[in-house]
PQR file of N, CA, C, O and H, with PARSE charges and radii, in Angstrom:
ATOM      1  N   UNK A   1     -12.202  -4.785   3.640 -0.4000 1.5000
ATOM      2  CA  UNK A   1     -10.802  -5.140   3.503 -0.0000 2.0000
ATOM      3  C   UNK A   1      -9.978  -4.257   4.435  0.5500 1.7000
ATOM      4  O   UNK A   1     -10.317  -3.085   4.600 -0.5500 1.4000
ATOM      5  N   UNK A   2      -8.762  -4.836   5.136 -0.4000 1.5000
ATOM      6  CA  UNK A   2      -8.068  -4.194   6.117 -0.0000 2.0000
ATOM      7  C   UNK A   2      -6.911  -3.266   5.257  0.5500 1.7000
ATOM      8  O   UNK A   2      -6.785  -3.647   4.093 -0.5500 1.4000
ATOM      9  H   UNK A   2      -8.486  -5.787   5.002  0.4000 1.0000
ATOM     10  N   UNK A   3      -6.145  -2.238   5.607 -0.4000 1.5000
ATOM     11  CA  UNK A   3      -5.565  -2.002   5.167 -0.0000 2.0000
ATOM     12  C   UNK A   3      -4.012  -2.546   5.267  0.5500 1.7000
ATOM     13  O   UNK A   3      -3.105  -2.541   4.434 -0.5500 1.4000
ATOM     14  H   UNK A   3      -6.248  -1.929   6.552  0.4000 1.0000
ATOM     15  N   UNK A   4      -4.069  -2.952   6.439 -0.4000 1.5000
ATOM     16  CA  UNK A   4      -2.679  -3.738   7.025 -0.0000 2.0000
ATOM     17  C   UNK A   4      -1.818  -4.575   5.719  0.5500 1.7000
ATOM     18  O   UNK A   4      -0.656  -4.296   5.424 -0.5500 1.4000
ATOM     19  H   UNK A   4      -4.806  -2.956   7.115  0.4000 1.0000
ATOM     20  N   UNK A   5      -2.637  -5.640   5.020 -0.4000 1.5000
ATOM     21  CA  UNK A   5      -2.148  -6.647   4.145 -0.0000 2.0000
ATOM     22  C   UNK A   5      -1.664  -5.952   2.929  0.5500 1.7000
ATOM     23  O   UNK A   5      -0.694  -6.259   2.235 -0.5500 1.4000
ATOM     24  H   UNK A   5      -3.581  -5.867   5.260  0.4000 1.0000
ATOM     25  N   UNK A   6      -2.609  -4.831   2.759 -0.4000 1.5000
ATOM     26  CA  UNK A   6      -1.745  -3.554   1.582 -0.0000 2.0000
ATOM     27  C   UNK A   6      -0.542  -2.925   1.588  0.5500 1.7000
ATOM     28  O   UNK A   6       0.246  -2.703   0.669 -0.5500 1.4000
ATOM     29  H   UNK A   6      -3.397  -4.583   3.322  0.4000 1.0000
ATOM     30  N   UNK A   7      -0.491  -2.575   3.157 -0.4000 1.5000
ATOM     31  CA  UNK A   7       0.695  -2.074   3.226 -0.0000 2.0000
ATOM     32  C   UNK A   7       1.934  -3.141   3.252  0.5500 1.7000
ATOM     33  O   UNK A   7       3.058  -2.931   2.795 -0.5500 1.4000
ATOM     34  H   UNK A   7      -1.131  -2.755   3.904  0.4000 1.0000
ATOM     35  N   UNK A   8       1.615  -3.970   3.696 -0.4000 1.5000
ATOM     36  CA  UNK A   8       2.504  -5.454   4.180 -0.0000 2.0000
ATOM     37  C   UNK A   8       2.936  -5.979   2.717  0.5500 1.7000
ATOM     38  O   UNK A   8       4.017  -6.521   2.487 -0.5500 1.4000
ATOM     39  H   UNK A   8       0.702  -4.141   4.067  0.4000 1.0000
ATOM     40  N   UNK A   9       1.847  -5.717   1.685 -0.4000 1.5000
ATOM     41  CA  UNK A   9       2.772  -5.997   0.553 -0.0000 2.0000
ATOM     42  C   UNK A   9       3.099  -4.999  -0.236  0.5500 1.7000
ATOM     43  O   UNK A   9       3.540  -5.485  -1.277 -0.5500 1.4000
ATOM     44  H   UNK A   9       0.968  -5.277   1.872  0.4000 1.0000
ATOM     45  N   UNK A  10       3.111  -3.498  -0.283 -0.4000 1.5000
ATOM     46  CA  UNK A  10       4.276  -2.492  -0.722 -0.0000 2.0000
ATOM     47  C   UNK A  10       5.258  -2.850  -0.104  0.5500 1.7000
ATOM     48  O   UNK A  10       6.370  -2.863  -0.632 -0.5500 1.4000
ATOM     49  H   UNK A  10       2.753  -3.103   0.563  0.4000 1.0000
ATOM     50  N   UNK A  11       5.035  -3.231   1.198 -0.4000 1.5000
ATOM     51  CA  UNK A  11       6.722  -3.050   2.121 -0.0000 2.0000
ATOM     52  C   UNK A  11       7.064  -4.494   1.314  0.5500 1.7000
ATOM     53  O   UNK A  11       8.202  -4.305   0.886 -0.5500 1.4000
ATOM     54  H   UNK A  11       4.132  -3.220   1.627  0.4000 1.0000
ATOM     55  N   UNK A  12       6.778  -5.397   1.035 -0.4000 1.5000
ATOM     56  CA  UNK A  12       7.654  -6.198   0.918 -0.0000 2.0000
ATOM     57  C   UNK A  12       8.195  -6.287  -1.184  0.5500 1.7000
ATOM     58  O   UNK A  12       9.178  -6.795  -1.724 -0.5500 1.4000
ATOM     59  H   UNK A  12       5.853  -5.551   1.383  0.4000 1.0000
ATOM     60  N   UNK A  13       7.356  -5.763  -1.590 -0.4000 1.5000
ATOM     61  CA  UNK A  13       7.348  -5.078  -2.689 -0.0000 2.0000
ATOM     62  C   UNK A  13       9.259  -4.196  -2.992  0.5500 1.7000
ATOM     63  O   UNK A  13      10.304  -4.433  -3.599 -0.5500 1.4000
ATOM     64  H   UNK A  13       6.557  -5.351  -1.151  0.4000 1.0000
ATOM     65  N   UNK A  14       8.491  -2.857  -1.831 -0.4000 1.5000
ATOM     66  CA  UNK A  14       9.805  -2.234  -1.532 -0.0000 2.0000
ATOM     67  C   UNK A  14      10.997  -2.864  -1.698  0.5500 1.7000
ATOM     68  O   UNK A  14      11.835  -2.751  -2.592 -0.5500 1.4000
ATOM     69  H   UNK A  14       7.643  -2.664  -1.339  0.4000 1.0000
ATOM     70  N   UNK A  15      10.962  -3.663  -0.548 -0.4000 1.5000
ATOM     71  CA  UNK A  15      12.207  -4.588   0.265 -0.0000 2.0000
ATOM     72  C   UNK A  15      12.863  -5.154  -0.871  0.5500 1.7000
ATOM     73  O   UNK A  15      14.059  -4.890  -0.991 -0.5500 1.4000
ATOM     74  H   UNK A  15      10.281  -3.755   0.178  0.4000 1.0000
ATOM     75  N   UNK A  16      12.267  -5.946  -1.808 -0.4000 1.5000
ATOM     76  CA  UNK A  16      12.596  -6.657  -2.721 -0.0000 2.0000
ATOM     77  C   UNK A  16      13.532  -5.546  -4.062  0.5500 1.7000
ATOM     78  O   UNK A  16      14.378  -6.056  -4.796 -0.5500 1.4000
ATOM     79  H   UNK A  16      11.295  -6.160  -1.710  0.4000 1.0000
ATOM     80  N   UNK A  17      13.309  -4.640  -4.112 -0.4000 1.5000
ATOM     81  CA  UNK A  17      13.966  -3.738  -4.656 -0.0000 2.0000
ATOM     82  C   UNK A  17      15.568  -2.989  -4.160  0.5500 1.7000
ATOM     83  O   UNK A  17      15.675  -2.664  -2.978 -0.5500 1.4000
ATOM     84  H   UNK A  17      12.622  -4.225  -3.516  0.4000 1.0000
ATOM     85  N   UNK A  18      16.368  -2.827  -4.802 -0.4000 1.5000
ATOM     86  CA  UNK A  18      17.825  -2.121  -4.516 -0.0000 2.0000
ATOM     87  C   UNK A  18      17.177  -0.709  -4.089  0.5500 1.7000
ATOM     88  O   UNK A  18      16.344  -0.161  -4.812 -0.5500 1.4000
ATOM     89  H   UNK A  18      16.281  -3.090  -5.762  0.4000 1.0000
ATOM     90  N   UNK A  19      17.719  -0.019  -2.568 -0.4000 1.5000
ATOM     91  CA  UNK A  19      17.387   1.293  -2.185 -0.0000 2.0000
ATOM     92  C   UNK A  19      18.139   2.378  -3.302  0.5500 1.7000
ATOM     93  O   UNK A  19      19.344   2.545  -3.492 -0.5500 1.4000
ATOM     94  H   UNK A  19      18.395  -0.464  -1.981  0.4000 1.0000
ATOM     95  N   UNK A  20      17.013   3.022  -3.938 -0.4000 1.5000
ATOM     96  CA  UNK A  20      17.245   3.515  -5.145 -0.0000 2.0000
ATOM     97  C   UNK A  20      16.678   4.466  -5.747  0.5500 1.7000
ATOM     98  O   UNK A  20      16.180   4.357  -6.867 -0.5500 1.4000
ATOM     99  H   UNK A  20      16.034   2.886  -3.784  0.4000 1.0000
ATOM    100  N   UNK A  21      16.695   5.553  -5.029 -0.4000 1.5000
ATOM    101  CA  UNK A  21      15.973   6.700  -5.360 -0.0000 2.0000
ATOM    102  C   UNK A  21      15.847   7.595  -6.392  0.5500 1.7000
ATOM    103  O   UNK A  21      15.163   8.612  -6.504 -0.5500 1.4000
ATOM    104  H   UNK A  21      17.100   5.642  -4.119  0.4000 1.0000
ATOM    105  N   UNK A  22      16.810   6.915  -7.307 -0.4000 1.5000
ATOM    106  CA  UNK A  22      16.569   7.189  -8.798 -0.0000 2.0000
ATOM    107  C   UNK A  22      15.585   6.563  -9.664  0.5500 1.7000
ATOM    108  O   UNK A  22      14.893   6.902 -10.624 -0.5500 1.4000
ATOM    109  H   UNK A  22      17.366   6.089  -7.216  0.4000 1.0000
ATOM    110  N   UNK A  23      15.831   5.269  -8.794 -0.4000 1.5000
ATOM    111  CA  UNK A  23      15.025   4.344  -9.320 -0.0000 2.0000
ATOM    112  C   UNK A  23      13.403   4.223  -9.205  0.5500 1.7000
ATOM    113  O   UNK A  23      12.824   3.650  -8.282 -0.5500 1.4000
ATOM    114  H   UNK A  23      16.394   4.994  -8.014  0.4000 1.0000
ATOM    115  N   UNK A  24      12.705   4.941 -10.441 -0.4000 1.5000
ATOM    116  CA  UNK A  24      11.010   5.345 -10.543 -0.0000 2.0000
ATOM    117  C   UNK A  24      10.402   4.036  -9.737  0.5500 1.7000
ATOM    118  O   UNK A  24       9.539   4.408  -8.943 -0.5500 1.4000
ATOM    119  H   UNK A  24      13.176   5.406 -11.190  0.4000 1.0000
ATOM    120  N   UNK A  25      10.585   2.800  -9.723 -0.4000 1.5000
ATOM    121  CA  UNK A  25      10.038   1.848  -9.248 -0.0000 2.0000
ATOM    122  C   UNK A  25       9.977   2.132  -7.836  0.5500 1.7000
ATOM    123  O   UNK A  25       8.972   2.538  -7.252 -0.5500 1.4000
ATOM    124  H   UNK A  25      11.286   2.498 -10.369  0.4000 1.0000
ATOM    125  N   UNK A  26      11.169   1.883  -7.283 -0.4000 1.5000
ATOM    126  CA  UNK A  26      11.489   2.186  -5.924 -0.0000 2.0000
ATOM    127  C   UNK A  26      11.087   2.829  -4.795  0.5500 1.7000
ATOM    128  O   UNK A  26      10.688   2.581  -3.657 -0.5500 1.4000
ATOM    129  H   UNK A  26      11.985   1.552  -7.756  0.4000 1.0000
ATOM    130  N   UNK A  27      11.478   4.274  -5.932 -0.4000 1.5000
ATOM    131  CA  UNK A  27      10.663   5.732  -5.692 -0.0000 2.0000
ATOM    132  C   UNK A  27       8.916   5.441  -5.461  0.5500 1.7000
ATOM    133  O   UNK A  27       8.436   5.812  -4.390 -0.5500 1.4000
ATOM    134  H   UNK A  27      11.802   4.476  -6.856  0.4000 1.0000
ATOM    135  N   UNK A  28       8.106   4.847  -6.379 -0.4000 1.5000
ATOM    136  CA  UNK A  28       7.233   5.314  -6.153 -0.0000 2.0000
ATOM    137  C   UNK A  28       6.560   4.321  -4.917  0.5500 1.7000
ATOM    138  O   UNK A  28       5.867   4.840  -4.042 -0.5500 1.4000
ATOM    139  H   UNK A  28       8.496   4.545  -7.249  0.4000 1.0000
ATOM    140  N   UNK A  29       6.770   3.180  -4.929 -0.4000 1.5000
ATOM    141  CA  UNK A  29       6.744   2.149  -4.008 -0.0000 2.0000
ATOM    142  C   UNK A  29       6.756   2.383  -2.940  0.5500 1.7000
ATOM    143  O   UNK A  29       5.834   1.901  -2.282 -0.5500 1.4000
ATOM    144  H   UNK A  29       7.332   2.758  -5.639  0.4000 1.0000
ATOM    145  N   UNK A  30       7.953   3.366  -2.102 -0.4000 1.5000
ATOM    146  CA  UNK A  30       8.468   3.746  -1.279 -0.0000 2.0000
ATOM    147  C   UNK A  30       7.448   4.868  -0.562  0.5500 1.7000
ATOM    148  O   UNK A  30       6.833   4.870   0.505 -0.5500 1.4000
ATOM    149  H   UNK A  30       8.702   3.758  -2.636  0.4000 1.0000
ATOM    150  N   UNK A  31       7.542   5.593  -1.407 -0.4000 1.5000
ATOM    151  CA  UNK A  31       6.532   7.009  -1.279 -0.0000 2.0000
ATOM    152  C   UNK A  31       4.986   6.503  -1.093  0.5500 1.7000
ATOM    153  O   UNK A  31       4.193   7.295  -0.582 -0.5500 1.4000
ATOM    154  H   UNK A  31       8.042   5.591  -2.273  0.4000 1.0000
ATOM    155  N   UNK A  32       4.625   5.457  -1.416 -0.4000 1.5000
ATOM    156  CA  UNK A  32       3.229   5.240  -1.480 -0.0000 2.0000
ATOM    157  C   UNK A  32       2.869   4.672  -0.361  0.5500 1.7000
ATOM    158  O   UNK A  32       1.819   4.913   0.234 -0.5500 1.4000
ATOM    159  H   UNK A  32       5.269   4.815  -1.831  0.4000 1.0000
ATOM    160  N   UNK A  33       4.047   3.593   0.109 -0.4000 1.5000
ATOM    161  CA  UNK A  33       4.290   3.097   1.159 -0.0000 2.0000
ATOM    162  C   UNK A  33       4.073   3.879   2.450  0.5500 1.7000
ATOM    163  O   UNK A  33       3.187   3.869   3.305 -0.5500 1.4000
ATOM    164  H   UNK A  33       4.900   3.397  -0.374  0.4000 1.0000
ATOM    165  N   UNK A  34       5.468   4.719   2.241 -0.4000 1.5000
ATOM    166  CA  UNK A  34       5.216   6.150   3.761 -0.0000 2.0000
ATOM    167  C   UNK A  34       4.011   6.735   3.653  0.5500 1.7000
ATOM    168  O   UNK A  34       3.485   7.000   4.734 -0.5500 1.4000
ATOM    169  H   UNK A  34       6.188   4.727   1.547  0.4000 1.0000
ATOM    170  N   UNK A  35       3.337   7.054   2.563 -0.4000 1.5000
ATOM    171  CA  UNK A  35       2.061   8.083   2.323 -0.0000 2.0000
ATOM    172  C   UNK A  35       0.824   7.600   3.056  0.5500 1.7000
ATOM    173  O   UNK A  35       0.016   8.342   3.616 -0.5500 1.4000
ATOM    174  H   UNK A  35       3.764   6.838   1.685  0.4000 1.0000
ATOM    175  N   UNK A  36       0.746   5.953   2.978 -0.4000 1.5000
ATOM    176  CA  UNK A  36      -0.312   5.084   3.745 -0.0000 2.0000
ATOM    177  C   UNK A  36      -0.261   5.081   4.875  0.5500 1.7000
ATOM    178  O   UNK A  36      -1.189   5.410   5.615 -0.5500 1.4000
ATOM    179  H   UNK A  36       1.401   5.350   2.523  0.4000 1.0000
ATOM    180  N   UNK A  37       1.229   4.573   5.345 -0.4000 1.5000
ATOM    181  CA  UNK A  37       1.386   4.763   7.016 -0.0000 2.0000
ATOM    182  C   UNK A  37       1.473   5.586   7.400  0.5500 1.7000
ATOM    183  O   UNK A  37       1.877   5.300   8.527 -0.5500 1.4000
ATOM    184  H   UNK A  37       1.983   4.305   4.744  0.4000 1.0000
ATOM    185  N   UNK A  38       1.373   6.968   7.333 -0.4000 1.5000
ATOM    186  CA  UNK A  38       1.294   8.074   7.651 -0.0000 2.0000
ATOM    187  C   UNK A  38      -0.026   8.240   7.843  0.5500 1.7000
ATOM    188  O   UNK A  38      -0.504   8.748   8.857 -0.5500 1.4000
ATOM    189  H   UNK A  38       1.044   7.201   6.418  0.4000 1.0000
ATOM    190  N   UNK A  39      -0.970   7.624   6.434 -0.4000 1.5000
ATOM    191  CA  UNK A  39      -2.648   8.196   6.220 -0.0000 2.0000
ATOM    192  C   UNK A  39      -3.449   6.970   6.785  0.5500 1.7000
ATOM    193  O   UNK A  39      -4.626   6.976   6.422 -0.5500 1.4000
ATOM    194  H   UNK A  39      -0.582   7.211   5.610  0.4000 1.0000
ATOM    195  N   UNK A  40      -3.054   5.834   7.656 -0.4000 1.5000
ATOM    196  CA  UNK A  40      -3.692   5.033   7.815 -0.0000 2.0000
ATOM    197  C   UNK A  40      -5.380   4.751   7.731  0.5500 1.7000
ATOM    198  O   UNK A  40      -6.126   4.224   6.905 -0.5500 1.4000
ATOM    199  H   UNK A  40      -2.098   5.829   7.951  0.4000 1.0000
ATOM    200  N   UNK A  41      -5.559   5.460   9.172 -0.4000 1.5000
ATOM    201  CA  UNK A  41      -7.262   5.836   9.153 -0.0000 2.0000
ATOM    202  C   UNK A  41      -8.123   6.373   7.565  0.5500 1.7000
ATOM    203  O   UNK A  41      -9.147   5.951   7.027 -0.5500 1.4000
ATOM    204  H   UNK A  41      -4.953   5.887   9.842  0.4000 1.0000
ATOM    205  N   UNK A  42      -7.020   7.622   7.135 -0.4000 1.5000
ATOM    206  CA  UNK A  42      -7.687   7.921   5.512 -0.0000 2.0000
ATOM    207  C   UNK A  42      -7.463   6.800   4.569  0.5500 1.7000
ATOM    208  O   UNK A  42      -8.026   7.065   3.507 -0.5500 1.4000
ATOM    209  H   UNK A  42      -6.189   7.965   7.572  0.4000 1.0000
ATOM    210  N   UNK A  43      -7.030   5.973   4.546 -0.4000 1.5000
ATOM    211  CA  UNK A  43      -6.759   5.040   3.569 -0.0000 2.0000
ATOM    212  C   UNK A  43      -7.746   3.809   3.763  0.5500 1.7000
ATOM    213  O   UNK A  43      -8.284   3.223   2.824 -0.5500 1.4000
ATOM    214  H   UNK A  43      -6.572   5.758   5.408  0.4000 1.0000
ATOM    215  N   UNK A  44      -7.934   3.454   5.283 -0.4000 1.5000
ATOM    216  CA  UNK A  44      -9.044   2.497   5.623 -0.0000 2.0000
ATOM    217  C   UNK A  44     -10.353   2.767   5.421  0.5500 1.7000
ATOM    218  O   UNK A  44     -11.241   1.928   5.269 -0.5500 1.4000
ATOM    219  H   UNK A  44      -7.497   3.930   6.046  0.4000 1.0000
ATOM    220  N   UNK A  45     -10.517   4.449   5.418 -0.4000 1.5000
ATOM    221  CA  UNK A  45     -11.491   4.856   5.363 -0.0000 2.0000
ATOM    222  C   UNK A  45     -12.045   4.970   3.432  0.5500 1.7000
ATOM    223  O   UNK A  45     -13.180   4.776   2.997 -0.5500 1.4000
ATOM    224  H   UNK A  45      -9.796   5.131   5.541  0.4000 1.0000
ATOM    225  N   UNK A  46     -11.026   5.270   2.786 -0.4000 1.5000
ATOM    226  CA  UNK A  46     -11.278   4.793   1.395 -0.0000 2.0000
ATOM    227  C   UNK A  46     -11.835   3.411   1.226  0.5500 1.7000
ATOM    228  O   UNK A  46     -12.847   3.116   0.590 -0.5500 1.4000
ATOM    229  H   UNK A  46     -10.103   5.427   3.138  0.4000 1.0000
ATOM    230  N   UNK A  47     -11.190   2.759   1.758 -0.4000 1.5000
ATOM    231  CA  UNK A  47     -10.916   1.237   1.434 -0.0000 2.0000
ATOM    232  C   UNK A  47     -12.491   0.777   1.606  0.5500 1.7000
ATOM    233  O   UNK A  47     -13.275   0.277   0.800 -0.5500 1.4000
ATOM    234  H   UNK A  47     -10.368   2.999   2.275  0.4000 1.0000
ATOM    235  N   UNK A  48     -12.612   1.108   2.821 -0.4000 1.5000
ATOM    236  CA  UNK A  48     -14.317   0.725   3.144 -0.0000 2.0000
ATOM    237  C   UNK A  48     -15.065   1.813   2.010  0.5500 1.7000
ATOM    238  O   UNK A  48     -16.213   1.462   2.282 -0.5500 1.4000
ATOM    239  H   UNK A  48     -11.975   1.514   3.476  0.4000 1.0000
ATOM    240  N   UNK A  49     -15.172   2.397   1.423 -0.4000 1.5000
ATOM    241  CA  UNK A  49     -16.437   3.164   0.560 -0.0000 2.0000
ATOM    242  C   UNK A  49     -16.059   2.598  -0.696  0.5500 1.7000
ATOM    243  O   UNK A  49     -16.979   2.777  -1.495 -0.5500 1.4000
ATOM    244  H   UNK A  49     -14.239   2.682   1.202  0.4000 1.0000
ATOM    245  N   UNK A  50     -14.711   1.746  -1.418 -0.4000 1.5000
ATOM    246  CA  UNK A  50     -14.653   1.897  -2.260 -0.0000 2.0000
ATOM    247  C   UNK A  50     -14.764   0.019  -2.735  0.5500 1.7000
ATOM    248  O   UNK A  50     -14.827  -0.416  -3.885 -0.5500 1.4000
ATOM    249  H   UNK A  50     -13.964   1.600  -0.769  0.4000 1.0000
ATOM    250  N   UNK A  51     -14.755  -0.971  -1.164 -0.4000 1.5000
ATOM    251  CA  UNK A  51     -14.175  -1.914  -1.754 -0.0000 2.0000
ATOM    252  C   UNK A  51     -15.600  -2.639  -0.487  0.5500 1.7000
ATOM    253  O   UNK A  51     -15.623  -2.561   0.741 -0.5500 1.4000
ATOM    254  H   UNK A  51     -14.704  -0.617  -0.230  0.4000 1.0000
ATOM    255  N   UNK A  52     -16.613  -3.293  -1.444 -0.4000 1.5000
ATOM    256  CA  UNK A  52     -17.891  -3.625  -1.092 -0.0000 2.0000
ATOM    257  C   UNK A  52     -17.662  -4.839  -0.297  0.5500 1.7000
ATOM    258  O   UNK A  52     -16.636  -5.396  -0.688 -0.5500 1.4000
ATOM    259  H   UNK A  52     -16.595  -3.356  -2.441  0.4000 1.0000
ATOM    260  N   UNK A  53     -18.273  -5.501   0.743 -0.4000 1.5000
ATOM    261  CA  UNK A  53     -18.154  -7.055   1.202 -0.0000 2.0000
ATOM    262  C   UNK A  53     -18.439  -8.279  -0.017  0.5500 1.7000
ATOM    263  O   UNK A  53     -17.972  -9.394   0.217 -0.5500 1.4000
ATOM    264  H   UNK A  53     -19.106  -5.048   1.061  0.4000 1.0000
ATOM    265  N   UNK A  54     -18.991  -8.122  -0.951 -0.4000 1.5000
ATOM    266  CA  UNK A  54     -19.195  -8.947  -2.230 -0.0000 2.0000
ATOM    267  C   UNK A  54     -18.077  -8.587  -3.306  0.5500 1.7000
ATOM    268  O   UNK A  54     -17.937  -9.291  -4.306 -0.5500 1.4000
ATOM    269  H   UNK A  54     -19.370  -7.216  -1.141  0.4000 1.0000
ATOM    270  N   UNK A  55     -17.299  -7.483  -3.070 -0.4000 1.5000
ATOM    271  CA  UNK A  55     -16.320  -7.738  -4.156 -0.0000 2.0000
ATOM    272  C   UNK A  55     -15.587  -8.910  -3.970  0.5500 1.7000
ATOM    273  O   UNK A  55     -15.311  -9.423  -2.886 -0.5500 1.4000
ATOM    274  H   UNK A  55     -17.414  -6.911  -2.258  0.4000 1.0000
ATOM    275  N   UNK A  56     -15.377  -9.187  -4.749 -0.4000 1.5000
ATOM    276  CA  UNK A  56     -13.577 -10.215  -4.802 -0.0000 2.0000
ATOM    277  C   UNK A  56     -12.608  -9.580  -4.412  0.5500 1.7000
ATOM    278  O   UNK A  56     -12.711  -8.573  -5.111 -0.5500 1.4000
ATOM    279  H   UNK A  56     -15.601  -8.770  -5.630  0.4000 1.0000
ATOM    280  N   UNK A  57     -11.321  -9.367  -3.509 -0.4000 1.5000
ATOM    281  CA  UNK A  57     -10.330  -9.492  -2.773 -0.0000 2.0000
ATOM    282  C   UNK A  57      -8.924 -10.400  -2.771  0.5500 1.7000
ATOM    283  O   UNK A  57      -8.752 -11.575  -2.448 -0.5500 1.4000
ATOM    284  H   UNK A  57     -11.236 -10.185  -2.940  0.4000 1.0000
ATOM    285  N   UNK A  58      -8.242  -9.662  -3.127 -0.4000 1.5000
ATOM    286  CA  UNK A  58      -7.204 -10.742  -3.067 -0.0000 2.0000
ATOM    287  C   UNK A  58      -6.465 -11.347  -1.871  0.5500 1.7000
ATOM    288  O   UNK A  58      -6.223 -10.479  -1.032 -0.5500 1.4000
ATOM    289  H   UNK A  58      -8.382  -8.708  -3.389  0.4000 1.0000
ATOM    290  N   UNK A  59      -6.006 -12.636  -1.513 -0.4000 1.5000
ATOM    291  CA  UNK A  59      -5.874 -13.371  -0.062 -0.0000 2.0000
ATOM    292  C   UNK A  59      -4.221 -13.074   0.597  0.5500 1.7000
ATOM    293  O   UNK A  59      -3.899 -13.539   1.690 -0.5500 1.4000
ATOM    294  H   UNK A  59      -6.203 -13.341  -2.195  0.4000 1.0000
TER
END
């Protein structure tokens, strides 16, 4: 699994939310968001040890 489509739906996740940094939703969305694109390679590199070619995947 790529990591691209993960991030593509926090961001749009995000987006869909009022900018709201009080707001725990927002907040954490946001943060998890920057934390990936920042960690790209580490996050792809999870992704592959943790997520098998026979699992199920969502489209």
């Amino acid at each position: 699994m790529k990591v691209e489509p993960i991030l593509a739906e926090l961001n749009r996740q995000r987006a869909d939310l009022n900018k709201d940094p009080t707001d725990i939703e927002w907040f954490a969305l946001h943060h998890a968001f920057c934390f990936i694109s920042y960690h790209l390679a580490d996050f792809q590199k999870y992704l592959d040890e943790v997520v098998k070619p026979s699992d199920p995947t969502p489209h």
